[in-house]
Every structure is written in C-alpha cells, then in structure tokens.
N, C-alpha and C positions, 0 to 999 in steps of 0.2 A: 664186639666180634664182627670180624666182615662180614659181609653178606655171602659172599663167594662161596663161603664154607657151605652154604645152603644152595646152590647152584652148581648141578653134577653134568657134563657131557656125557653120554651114554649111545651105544651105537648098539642098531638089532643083529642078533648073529643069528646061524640058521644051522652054523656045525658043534652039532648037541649031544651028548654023551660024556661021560667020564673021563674020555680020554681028550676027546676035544678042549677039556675045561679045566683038564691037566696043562697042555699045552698054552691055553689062554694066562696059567697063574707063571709059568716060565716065562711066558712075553710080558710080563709086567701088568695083567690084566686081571682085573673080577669079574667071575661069569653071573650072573643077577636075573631075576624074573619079575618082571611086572604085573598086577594080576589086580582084582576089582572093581568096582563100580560098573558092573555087568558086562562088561568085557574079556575078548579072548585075554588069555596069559600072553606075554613076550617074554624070548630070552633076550638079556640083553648082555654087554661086557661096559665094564668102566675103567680108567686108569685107576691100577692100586693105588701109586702115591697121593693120588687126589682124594680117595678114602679112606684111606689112611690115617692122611693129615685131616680131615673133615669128621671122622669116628671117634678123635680123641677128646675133642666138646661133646661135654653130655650134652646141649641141645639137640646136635646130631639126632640123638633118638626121639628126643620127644617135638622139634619141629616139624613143620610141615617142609619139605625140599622141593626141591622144583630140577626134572631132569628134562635136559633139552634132546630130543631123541629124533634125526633127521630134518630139522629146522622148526620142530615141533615141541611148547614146553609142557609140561605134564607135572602138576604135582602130587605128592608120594608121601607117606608116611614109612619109615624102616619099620616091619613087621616082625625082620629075623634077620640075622647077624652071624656070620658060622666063621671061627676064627684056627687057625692051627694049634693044634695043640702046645707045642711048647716052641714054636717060631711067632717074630712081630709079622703075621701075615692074615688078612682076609682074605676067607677063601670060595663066600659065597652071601648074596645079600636076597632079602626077599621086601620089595617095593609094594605096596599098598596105594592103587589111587585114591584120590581122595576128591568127594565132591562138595564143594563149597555150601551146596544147599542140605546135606546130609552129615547127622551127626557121626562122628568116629572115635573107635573106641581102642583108648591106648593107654599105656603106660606114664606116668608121669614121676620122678625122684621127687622125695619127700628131701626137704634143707630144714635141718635143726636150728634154730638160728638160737643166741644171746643166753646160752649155756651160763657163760661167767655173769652173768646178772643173775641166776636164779638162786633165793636164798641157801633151799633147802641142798641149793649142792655149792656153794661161795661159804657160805656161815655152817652149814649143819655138816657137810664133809660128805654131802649122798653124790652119786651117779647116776646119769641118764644111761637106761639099759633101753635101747630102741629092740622094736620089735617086727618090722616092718623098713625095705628101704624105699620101696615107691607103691601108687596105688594105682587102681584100674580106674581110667575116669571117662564119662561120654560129653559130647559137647560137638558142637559145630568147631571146623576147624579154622574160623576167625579167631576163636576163643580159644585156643587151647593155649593152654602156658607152660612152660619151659620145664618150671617146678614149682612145689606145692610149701611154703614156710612152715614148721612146727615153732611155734614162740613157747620157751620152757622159763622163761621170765618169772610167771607166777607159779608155776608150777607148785605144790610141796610135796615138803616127806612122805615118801611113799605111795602119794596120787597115781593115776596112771590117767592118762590120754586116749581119747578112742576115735574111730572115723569122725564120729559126729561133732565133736568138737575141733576137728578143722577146719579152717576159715579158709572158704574156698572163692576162687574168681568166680567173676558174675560166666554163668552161663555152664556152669561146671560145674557135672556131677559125678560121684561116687558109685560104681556099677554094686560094689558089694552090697551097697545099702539097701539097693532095690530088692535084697533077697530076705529082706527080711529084719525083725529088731535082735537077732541071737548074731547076727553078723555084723553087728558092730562090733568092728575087734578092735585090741589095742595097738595101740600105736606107739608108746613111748611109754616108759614107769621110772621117776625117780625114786631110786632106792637107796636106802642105808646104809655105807660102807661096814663091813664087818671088821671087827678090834674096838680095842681101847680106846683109839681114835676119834672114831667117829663118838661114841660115849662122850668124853671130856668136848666136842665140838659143841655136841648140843646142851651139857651145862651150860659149858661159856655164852650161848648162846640164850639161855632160860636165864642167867642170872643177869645177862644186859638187856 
C-alpha cells in the first residue's frame, strides 16, 4: 500500500455550522475536527476524493496518518467516521492527535486466518461462528498494528477462543482484560454443522 494513502492535506476553516458544511460536502469537501493531546479542537476540511479513496483500506482506521495542516504535519488516529446514509459519501471525520510518547487507545480488526487448515472444520464439516470483529487495544502508537491474526488451524470441535488466547504484538494490550477475569470474552467458536452431514463427517473421520 502507498504511503500517500496515509498522508491527508487538510486546510483550517473558521465558517462552522450546518450550513457551512453543507456547502463544503457540495464543493467536493469533508468538514473534520482535530482534537487531543491537550489541545484546542480545529475544524478543519479535506478533499473528499482523497478520503475516499484512503477510507477504503482498513488500515485507514487503525493506522496512524499524518495531516499536513498549513505547512504543519500532525499525526492523527480516525476516531469517528460519519458516512451518508445510502449515498458513496463522507460526510464528517473526527481526528485524534496522537503523541508518540503516550499510549492510545483504539480499535484494531481481528483477520481469521487458515480456516481451510482447520480439522474440525476441513474433516469434521464444523464452522467458525466469530463473535467479535475487532478489539479495543492500548499501546504506544510505534506499535500499534494494522490487525490482530486469529489462527483457527488447531482449533477443534466446538472449542471456542477468547481474548486471552490471542497472540498479540509486543507492546500490545487488550483494554477489556484490564477489567477484569469475567471479561474475557469469546472470540471465535467452531461449531458443528447441523444434519446428517456433519454426523457421517465425523465417522469417516473416527473411522480413519
């Protein structure tokens, strides 16, 4: 992926309202706010097509971006994302700075990976019923990663998966965990297809 996707131009505006931000999404623009690391807010405006085209990689969300704002760069996490309801249009972003010595706390997508390697669902005829499609994680934002692997490889019949058995990057933790040992939830469960099917899978399967 280029980098560019991760490099937004962004200019400050100061004409703020509804109606102002109406006008900005007809001129081909996104009206956007910048906001923490104990600094005032800015409104700011971006080219839609440039976020657009940069919001359709899931990194978009869970990278760190960098907007360049009056010859000024600034990096940013997307914290919020407001989209049209049944038009291809963004119609409002919320920016998050970000301080390289302070940890932040985001979202991350969970990737299922090597599904077709796992017995209990290749030989026994079960399915991954996920339960969960990303987590809440804190970490300095050197570290933060893209996405989180679930490997269902060994998985079996009817196991299920939970925070704590994800293998996570160095530096990277799980907000839910912190609250306690009842909030380790699940994350994934291979289950038993229902029929006659899955039945004769797992003879053939007992009898080899």
């Amino acid at each position: 992926m280029s980098d560019g996707i991760f490099t937004l131009d962004a200019e400050v505006r100061n004409d703020l309202g509804k109606g102002a931000s109406r006008r900005l999404r007809h001129a081909g623009k996104v009206p956007a706010v910048l906001y923490g690391a104990g600094q005032k807010a800015v409104s700011l405006t971006l080219s839609h097509n440039k976020v657009f085209q940069a919001q359709e990689f899931e990194a978009f969300y869970s990278h760190v971006l960098t907007l360049n704002i009056a010859g000024e760069s600034v990096e940013v996490l997307v914290k919020d994302m407001q989209r049209h309801a049944f038009r291809q249009i963004v119609t409002h972003i919320d920016f998050l700075r970000v301080d390289a010595k302070k940890a932040v706390h985001t979202n991350i997508p969970l990737h299922f990976i090597n599904e077709k390697e796992c017995k209990a669902i290749k030989v026994l005829g079960g399915h991954a019923e996920t339960h969960m499609a990303d987590v809440e994680i804190s970490c300095l934002p050197a570290d933060l990663p893209e996405f989180i692997e679930v490997d269902l490889t060994n998985v079996e019949l009817g196991q299920t998966l939970h925070l704590t058995d994800l293998v996570l990057p160095k530096g990277v933790t799980l907000l839910e965990l912190n609250k306690g040992e009842s909030h380790d939830l699940a994350v994934v469960t291979v289950k038993a297809s229902k029929g006659p099917k899955a039945d004769d899978a797992e003879e053939e399967a007992t009898e080899a």
